[in-house]
C-alpha positions in Angstrom: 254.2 171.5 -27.7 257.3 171.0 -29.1 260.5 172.7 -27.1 264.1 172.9 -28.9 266.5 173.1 -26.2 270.0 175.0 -26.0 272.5 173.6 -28.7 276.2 173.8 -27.3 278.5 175.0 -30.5 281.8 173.8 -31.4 283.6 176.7 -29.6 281.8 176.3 -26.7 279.2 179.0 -26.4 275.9 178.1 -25.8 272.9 179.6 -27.5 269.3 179.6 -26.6 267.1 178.1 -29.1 263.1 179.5 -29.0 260.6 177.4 -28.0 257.7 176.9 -30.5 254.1 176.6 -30.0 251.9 174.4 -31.8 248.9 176.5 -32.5 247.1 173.3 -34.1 247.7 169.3 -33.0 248.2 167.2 -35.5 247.6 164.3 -32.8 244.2 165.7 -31.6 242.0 168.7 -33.4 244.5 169.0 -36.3 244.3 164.9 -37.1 240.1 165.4 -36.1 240.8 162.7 -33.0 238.8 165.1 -30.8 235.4 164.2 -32.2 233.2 162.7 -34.9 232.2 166.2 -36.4 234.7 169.2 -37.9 232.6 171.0 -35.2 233.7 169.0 -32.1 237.6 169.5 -33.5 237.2 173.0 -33.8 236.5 173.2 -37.6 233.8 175.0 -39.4 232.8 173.0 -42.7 230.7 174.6 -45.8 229.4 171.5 -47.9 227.0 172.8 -51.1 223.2 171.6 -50.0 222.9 168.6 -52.5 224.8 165.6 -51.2 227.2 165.8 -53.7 231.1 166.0 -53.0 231.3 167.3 -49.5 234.1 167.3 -46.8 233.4 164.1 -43.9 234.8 163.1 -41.6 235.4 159.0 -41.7 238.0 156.1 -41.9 236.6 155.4 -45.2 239.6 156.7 -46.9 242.2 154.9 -44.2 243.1 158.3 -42.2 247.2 159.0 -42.0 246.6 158.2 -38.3 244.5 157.8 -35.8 240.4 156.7 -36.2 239.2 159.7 -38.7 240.8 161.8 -41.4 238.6 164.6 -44.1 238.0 163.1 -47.2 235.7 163.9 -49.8 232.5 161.7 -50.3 229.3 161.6 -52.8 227.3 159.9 -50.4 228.2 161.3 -47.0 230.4 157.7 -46.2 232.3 156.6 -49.3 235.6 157.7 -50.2 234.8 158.8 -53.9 233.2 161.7 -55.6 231.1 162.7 -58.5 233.1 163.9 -61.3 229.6 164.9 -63.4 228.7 167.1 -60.9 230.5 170.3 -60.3 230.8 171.5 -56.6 233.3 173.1 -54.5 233.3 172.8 -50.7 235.9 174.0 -47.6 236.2 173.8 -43.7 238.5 176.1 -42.0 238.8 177.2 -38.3 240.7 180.9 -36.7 244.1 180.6 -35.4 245.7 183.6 -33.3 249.3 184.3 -33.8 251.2 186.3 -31.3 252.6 189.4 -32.1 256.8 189.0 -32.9 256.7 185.5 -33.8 258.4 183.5 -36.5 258.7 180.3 -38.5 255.0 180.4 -38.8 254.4 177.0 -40.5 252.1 174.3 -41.8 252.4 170.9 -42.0 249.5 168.5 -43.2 249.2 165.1 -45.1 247.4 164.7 -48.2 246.1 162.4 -51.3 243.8 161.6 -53.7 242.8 162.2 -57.1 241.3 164.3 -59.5 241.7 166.2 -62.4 244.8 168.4 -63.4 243.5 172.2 -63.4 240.1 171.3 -62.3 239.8 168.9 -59.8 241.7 169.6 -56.7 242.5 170.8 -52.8 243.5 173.9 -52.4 244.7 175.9 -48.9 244.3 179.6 -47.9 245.2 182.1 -45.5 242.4 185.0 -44.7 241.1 187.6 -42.4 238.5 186.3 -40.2 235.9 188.6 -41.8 236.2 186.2 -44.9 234.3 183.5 -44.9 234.1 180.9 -47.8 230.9 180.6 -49.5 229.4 176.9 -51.1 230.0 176.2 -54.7 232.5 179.4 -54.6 235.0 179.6 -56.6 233.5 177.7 -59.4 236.3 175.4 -60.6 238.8 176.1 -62.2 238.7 179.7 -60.8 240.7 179.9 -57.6 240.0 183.0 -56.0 238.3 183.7 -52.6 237.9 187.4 -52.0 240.3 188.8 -49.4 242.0 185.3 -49.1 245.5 184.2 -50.1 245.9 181.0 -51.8 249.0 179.3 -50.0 248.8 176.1 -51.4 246.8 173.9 -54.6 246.9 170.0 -55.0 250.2 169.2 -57.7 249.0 168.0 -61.0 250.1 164.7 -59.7 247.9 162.1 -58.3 248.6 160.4 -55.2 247.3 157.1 -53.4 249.3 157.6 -50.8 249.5 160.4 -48.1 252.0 162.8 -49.0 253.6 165.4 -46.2 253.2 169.1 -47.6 254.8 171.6 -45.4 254.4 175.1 -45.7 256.0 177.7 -44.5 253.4 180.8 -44.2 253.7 185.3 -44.1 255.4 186.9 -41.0 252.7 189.1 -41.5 250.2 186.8 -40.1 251.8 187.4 -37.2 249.7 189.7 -34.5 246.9 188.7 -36.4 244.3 185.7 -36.0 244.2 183.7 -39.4 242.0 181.7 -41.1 243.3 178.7 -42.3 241.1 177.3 -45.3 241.1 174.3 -47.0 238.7 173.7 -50.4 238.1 171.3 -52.5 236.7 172.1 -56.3 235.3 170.2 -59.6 233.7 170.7 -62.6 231.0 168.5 -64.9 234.0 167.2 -67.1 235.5 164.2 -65.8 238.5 163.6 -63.7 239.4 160.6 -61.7 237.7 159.1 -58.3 238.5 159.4 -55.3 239.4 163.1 -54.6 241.0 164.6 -52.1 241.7 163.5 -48.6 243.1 165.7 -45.5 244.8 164.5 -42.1 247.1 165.6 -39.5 247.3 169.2 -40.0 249.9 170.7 -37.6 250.4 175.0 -37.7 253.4 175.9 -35.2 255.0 179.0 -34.7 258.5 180.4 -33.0 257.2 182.4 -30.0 259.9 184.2 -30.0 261.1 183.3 -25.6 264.2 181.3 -24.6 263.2 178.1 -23.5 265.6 178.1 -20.0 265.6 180.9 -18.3 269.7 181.5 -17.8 271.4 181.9 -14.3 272.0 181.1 -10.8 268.8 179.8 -9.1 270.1 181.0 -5.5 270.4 184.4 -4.0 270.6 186.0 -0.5 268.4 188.2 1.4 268.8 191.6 0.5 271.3 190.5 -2.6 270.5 190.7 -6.2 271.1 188.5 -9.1 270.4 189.0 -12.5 268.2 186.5 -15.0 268.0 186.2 -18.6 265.9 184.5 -21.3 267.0 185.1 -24.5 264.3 187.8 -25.3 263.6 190.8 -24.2 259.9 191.2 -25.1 258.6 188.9 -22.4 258.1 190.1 -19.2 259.1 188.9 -15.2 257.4 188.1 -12.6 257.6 186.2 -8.8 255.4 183.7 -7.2 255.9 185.2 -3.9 257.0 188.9 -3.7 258.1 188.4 0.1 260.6 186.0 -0.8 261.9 187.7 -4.2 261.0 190.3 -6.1 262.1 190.7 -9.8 262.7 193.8 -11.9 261.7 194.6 -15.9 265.5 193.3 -16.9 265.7 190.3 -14.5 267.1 191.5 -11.8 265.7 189.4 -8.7 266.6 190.5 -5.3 266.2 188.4 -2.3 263.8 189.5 0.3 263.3 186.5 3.1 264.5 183.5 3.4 262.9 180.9 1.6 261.9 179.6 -2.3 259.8 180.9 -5.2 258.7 180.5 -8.3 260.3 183.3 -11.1 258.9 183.4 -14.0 259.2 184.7 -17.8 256.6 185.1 -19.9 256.4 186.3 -24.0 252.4 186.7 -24.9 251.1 183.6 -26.9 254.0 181.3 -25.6 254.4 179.1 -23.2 255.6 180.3 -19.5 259.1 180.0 -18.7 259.9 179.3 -14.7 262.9 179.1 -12.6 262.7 178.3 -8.7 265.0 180.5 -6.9 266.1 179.7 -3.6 266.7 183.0 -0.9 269.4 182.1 1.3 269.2 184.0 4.9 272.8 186.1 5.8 274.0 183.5 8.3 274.2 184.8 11.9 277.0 185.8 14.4 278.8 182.1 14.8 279.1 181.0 18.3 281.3 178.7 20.0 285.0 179.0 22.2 287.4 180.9 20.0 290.0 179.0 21.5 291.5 175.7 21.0 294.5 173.5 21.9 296.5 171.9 19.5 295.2 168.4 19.3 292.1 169.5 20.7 288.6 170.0 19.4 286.1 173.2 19.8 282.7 173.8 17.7 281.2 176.3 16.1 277.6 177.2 15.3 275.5 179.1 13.7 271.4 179.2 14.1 270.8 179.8 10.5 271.2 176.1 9.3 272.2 174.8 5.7 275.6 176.1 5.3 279.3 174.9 5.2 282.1 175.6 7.1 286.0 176.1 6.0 289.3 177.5 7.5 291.4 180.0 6.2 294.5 178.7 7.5 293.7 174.3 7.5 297.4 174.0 8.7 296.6 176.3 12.0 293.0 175.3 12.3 291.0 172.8 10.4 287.1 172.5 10.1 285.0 169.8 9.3 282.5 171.7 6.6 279.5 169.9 7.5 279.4 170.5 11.5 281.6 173.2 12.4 284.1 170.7 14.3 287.4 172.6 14.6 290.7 170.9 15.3 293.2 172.8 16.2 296.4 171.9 14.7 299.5 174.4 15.4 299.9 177.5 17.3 298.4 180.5 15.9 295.4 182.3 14.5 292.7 181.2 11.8 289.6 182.7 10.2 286.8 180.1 10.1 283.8 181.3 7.4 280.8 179.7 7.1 278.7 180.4 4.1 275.7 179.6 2.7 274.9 177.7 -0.4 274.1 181.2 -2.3 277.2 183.0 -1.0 275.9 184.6 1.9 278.9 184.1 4.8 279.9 185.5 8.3 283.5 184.9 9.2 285.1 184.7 13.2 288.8 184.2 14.2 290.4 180.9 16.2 293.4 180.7 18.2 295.4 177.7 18.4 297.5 177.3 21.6 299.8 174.8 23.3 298.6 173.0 26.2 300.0 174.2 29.4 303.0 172.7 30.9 302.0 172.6 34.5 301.1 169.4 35.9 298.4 168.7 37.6 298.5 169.4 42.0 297.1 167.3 44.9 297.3 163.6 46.5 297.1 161.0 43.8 295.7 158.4 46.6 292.2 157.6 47.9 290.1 155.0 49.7 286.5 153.9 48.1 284.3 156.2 50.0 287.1 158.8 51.0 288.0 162.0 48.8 291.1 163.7 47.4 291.1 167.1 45.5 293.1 168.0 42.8 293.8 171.3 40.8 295.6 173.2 38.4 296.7 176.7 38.4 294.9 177.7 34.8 291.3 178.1 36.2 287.8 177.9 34.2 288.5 174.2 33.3 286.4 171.1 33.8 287.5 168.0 35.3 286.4 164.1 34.1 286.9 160.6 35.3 287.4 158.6 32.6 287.0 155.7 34.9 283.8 156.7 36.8 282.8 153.2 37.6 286.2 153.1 40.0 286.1 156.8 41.0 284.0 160.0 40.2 285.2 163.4 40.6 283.1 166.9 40.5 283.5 168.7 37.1 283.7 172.1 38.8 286.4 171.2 42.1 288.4 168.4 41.3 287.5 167.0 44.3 287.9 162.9 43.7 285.6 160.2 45.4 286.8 156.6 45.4 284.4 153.8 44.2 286.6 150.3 44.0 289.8 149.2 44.8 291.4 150.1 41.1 293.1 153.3 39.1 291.0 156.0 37.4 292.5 158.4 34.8 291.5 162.2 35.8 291.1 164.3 32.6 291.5 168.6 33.2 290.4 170.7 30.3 290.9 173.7 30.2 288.8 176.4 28.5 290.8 175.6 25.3 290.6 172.5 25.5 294.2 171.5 26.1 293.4 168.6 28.4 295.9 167.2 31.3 295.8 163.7 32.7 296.5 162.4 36.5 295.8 158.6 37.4 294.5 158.4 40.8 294.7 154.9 42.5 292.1 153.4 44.6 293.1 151.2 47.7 290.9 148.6 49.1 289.4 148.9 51.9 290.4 146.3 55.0 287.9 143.2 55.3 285.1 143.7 57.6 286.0 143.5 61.2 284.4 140.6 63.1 283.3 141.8 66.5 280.2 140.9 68.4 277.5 143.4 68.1 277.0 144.2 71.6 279.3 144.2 75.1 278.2 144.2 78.6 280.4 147.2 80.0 283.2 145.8 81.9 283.6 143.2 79.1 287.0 142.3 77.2 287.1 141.1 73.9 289.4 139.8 71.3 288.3 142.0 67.3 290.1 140.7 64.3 290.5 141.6 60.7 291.4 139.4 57.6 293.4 142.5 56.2 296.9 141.7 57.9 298.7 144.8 58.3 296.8 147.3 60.1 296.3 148.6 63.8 293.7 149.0 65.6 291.5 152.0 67.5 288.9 153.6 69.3 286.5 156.3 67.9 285.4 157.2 71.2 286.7 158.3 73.5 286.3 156.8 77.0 283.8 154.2 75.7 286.7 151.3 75.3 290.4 151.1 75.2 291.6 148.7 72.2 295.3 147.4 71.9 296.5 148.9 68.8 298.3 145.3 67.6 296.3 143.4 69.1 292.4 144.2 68.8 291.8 143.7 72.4 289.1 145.3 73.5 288.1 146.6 77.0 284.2 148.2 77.6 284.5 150.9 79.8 281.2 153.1 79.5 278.4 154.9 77.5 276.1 153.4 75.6 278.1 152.6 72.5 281.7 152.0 71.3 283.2 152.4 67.5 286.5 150.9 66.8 288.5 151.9 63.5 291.2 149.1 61.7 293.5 150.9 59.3 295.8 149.8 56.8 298.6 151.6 55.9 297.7 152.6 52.9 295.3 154.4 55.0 291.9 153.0 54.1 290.2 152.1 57.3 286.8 150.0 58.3 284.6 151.2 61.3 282.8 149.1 63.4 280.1 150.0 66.2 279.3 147.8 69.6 276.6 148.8 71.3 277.5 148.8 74.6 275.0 147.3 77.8 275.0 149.2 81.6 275.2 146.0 84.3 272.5 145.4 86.4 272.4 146.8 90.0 269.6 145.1 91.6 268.2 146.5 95.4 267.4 144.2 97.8 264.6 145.2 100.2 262.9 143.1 102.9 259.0 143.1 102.7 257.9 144.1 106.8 256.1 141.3 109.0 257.6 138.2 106.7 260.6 137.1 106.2 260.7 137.4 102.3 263.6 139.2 100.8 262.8 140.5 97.0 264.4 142.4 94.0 262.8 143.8 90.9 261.7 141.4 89.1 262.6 142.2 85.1 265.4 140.3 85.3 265.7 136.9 83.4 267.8 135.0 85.9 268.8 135.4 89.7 271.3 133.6 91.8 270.8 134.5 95.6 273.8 134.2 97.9 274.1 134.0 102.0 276.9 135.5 103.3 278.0 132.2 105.2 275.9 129.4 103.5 277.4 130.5 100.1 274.3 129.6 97.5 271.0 129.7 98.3 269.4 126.6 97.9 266.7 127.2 95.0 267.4 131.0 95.5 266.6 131.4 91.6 263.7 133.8 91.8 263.4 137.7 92.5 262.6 136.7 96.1 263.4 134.1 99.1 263.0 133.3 102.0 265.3 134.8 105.4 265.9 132.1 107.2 269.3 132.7 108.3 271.0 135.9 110.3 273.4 137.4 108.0 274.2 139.3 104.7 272.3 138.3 101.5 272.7 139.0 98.1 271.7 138.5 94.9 273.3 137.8 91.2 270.7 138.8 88.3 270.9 138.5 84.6 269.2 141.1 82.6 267.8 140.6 78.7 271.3 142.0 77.6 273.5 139.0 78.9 274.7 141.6 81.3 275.3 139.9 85.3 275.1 142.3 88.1 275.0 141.8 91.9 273.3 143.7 94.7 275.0 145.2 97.3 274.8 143.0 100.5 271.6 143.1 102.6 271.9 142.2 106.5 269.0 140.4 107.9 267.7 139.5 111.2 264.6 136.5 112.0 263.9 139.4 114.5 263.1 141.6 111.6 260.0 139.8 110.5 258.6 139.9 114.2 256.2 142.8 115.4 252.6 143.8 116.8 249.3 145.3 115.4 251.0 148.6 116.4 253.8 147.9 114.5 251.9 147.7 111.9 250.5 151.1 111.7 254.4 152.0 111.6 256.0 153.3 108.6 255.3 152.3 104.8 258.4 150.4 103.6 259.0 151.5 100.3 260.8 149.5 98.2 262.9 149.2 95.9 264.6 152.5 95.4 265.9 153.5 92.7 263.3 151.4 90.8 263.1 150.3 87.4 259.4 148.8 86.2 257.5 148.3 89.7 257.6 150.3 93.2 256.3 148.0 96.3 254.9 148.9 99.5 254.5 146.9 102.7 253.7 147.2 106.4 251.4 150.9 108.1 248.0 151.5 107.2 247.7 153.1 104.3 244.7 153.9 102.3 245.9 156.2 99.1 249.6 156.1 97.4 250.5 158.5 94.4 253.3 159.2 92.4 254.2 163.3 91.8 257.2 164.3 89.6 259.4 167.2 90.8 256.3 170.1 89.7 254.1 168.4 91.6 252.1 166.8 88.7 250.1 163.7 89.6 252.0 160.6 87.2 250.6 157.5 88.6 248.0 156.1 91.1 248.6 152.7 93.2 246.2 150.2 91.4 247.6 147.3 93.1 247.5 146.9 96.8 251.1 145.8 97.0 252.8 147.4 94.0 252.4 150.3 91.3 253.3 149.8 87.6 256.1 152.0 86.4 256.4 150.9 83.0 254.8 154.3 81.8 256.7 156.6 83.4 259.7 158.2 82.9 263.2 157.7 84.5 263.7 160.9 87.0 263.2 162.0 90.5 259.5 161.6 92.1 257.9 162.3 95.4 255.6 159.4 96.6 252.7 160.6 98.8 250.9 158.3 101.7 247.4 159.9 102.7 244.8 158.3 104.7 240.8 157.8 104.5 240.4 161.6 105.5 243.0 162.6 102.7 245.2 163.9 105.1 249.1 162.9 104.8 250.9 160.0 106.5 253.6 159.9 104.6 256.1 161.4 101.8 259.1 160.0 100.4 261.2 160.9 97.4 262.3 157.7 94.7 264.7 158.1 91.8 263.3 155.6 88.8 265.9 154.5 86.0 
């Protein structure tokens, strides 16, 4: 098909030029490429019976193009023809024409010989109810019944093709034509070879525009109107949810998306245009107010359009992303529209930042906080430095990281955005101290941060020397000292701090051994006059002197305690078998680990706490184990074989 597109004129109007349709290919059934046979290329041939001059199809006579061409042969092969034998012979085939077309017109090559007024081609346009007959018209009569003869060979011979265009009756069109072609002779000469046919092209002006003319995009529930050039085709859509189009052109957008529109004249080719259906954009989001300098956005869920500002010196926008910048004080309209036109439209203001600065300490330890605030509320705050401090978006409230300075952004809802700088002091060195005191014990701390001073967290657990770091254990279980700089920022340390020992001494009945407990990791036994005791390095000894004895321990803590004096007679370890039924000596009290018992006969001991619950049971005939039971207040009950008592006496175990 071959399509003549719009030609602009001189003075600047453009006019649409109608397609035309090629009803017959010269290329493929019109040059006989489609087959071997005028069947096969759509033809119907007559031939007379005898094999003499008849239409073939060959390359004998060297086609105009291609592998074949129609020729005239004696023989059914060669490219010649009797001239002693008269014959006439046709092919033709039915075209239809459309209704309201023009320029209806014929084209074929031709050449060959013959004989002036007698042997010859000849062309012809007919109903399809006529229908050539063999040997008819007998040469040199020309007529075929209810045909019209359109074209006959020129007296002229021609061994070469020859283009013959023809140019045939508007009335053919609405009407499907016969297009015949003959060939005649007579018994009287005339000169070999006849006639040969190729490349026979029929085309026709359809009559519709070959662009359809106008804007491809509309929006939902908008109209725009389309053209072609004609109005005898008619309109139609590819998807009637998405466009619908009226008799005239008018196409009206339904829902988003694309389709196909489409124009269409009967007999011609189909004329399309895709239209796109923009959706109305939606209500644009996004703070409608900005600080000069500053940035907001705005957005809008239906995607695909552009942005702009009414006002660019007030308020400009970035078209693509809805980025607005604010850019003097005052009030814009931003629009955002879509390709096809569709648009929603919402105001900006543009104010100046505030001029209030920004309240609270500027000064902070790592670890310790500072809050600060403004008096225009609904704002966010930012560390630009978070690494060296951090602060909560919502309170202000700074936390210190490293020794450094952080800028603190506030924006507020605007945008307008204030700046603080907060600096970061270091922290003091570590303080050196020893990890644990005996109480009583006195101690020198120090720092490497010169500068600070010095005190105690608890109260009544040690006294420190503010200048000096001294420090003095005075009770509890634990200290915790503080060194500050001025600055403020301060280290804490924490001493545990270690009861002394108070060992009891206790003398076992019927010896002269004197004993303490015996968890401790080192004893020193003293004589009230002798001074040291002579190997008196265990948790007992020997009395072998009158006088007061006591003893030094050293627990697993370091810590060195010393038992209250113990007066002791040789007499004491002297007595009789009734002495022995005497009194259980109990011993030590208040014990830690072990209780011991010596001297009376005794034949069940046990241990009851305060609600008279059984706790422990003597397994040892000179000692029970402590070491599961808990510090408090016990009674220790003596019974003998016949379970009655012989003894009760309350112990207090640390």
């Amino acid at each position: 098909m071959r399509i003549f597109w719009s030609l602009v004129l001189a003075c600047g109007v453009s006019v649409a030029v109608r397609a035309q349709v090629v009803a017959v290919n010269p290329a493929t059934n019109g040059g006989f490429e489609s087959g071997t046979t005028f069947a096969s290329n759509g033809w119907t041939v007559v031939n007379p019976a005898a094999v003499a001059n008849q239409w073939i199809l060959s390359g004998s006579a060297v086609p105009f193009a291609g592998a074949r061409g129609a020729h005239i042969s004696d023989n059914a092969s060669a490219y010649q023809y009797n001239n002693s034998a008269a014959a006439t012979c046709h092919f033709y085939r039915d075209i239809a024409i459309p209704a309201g077309v023009g320029s209806i017109t014929l084209n074929f090559q031709w050449k060959g010989f013959g004989q002036s007024g007698f042997d010859r081609m000849l062309a012809y346009t007919a109903p399809t109810s006529v229908v050539p007959v063999a040997n008819s018209p007998v040469s040199p009569a020309t007529t075929i019944v209810g045909a019209t003869q359109i074209w006959s060979q020129p007296s002229f011979v021609a061994s070469a093709y020859v283009s013959e265009t023809l140019t045939l009756s508007s009335a053919l069109a609405g009407t499907t034509v016969r297009l015949i072609f003959s060939w005649q002779n007579n018994a009287s000469g005339g000169t070999t070879p006849g006639g040969a046919i190729d490349n026979i092209s029929l085309t026709y002006d359809c009559g519709a525009a070959a662009d359809i003319i106008g804007t491809d995009k509309v929006c939902v529930s908008s109209a725009i109107t389309l053209s072609a050039g004609t109005s005898t085709g008619s309109w139609s859509s590819s998807a009637t949810g998405i466009a619908q189009v009226g008799p005239t052109g008018i196409v009206t957008g339904m829902a988003p998306g694309t389709c196909v529109i489409s124009y269409s004249v009967s007999g011609c080719p189909t004329t399309t245009k895709m239209i796109s259906v923009d959706p109305v954009p939606a209500v644009i989001t996004g703070n409608g107010t900005v600080c000069t300098g500053a940035n907001t956005t705005f957005a809008n869920v239906v995607i695909g359009g552009s942005w702009s500002s009414g006002s660019p010196t007030i308020a400009s926008v970035l078209s693509g992303s809805g980025l607005i910048t604010g850019v003097s004080e005052g009030n814009a309209v931003i629009t955002y529209a879509m390709p096809a036109g569709c648009k929603v439209t919402r105001p900006v203001s543009v104010v100046n930042p505030p001029t209030t600065p920004i309240a609270g300490s500027r000064e902070v330890c790592p670890g310790t906080t500072t809050t600060l605030s403004h008096p225009t509320s609904g704002g966010s705050w930012l560390s630009l430095n978070p690494g060296s401090a951090t602060v909560n978006a919502g309170t202000g409230l700074v936390t210190g990281i490293v020794a450094d300075t952080a800028n603190i952004v506030y924006t507020t809802g605007s945008g307008c955005r204030l700046f603080a700088t907060v600096t970061i002091h270091p922290l003091p060195a570590a303080i050196v101290a020893p990890d644990e005191l005996c109480l009583g014990s006195v101690v020198s701390l120090y720092d490497a941060s010169a500068g600070g001073s010095w005190s105690s967290v608890i109260p009544g657990a040690a006294t420190i020397d503010a200048v000096s770091g001294v420090l003095t254990a005075i009770s509890g279980s634990a200290a915790m000292v503080k060194y500050t700089l001025p600055t403020g920022c301060a280290v804490l340390a924490t001493i545990v701090l270690n009861a002394l020992p108070a060992p009891v001494v206790g003398l076992i009945p019927f010896t002269n051994l004197l004993v303490t407990d015996s968890v401790y990791i080192d004893y020193q036994w003293y004589h009230s006059i002798m001074g040291i005791v002579p190997d008196g390095i265990s948790f007992k000894i020997n009395g072998i002197y009158n006088g007061s004895y006591r003893v030094v321990v050293t627990d697993t803590n370091s810590c060195v305690g010393t038992s209250v004096p113990f007066d002791y007679n040789t007499s004491m370890a002297v007595g009789s078998e009734a002495t022995k039924d005497a009194k259980v000596i109990i011993f030590p009290n208040p014990a830690k680990t072990e209780l011991h018992f010596s001297g009376g006969r005794r034949y069940s001991v046990k241990l009851f706490d305060m609600a008279g619950r059984l706790v422990a049971m003597l397994c040892d005939p000179d000692k029970m184990d402590l070491s599961a039971v808990k510090k408090g207040i016990y009674n220790v009950l003596v019974s003998d074989a016949n379970g009655e008592k012989v003894q009760s006496e309350r112990v207090v175990i640390e």
